[in-house]
C-alpha positions, 0 to 999 in steps of 0.5 A: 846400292842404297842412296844416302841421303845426307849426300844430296842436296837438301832442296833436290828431293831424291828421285827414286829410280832403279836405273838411274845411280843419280837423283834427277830433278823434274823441270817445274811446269804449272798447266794452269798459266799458259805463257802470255801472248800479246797481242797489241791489234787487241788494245783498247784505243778511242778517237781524240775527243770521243765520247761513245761506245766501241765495239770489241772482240768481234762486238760480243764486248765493247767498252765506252770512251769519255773524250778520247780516254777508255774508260771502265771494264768491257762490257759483254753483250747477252747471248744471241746479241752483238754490239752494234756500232750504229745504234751502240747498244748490243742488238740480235746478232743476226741485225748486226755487221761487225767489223771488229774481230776477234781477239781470239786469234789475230785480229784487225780493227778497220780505222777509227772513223770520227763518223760513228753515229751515237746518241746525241749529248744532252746538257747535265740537268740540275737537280729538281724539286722533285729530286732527279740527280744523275746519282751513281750507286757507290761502287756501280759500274754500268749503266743507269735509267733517267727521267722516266726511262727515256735516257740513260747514263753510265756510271764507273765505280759510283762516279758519273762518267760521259753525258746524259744520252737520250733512248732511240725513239720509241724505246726505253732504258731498260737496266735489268739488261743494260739495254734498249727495250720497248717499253711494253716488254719492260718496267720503269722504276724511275720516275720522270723528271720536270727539268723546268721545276725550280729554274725560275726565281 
């Protein structure tokens, strides 16, 4: 018997099939959107009034809270490195304890400590004689180097959000990894600031 194709409906393509006298209609599947999961363990969250850096999917990302708010993308530490909470910049993953998990799979955040050490806050510099502004580059998200490399400052979308944090001792921002490096290994293009020119009348 043939198939008449004025009998079928015209948003159903026939299905050509010996055996069976009825065209039948695959269900729609797109392999390429599995179903959402949610997984409320993986929200980004930040302590009331903190200003800092936290880690995130077992400290290979973490993303930076500006008094108590997250704001920004996560950040992705290098290979070979984690985000370390102490020091808050990504470090060889061999120096780092993570109590972050994964968010692969069910992960658990230990409680928000109020404790976490971060570098201290310095006073927003005004602009000088010699032209050193904390300036973000329109649409720059990441951080920026200030006054000689020896501190650092983070931009979102060409805004300045957060302070002015000082290096650890003994390193520099270096910007070409978003990190800390020792000033050997690195290059500074930014120049030093006199923070004391113009204050005077």
């Amino acid at each position: 018997p043939a198939v008449n194709p004025t009998s079928l409906s015209p948003t159903v393509a026939p299905v050509v099939n010996p055996t069976s006298p009825s065209p039948t209609v695959a269900p729609a599947v797109n392999p390429t959107s599995p179903s959402p999961t949610t997984n409320e363990k993986c929200d980004r969250a930040c302590p009331a009034k903190y200003t800092g850096l936290k880690p995130y999917n077992g400290c290979r990302e973490f993303y930076h809270c500006v008094d108590g708010d997250v704001t920004g993308d996560l950040i992705s530490c290098k290979d070979g490195t984690l985000f370390d909470v102490t020091y808050q910049y990504c470090n060889w993953k061999e120096q780092v304890t993570c109590d972050a998990t994964t968010c692969d799979t069910e992960p658990t955040y230990p409680p928000i400590e109020t404790t976490i050490p971060t570098a201290s806050p310095v006073t927003e510099p005004t602009p000088t004689k010699n032209g050193c502004a904390l300036t973000c580059p329109p649409h720059y998200t990441g951080y920026k180097a200030y006054n000689a490399c020896q501190d650092y400052y983070y931009c979102q979308n060409g805004v300045l959000s957060g302070y002015l944090q000082k290096c650890i001792e003994g390193t520099l921002w270096d910007e070409s990894i978003q990190n800390f490096n020792w000033p050997d290994q690195m290059t500074c293009h930014t120049p030093a600031c006199d923070t004391d020119a113009g204050t005077s009348d």
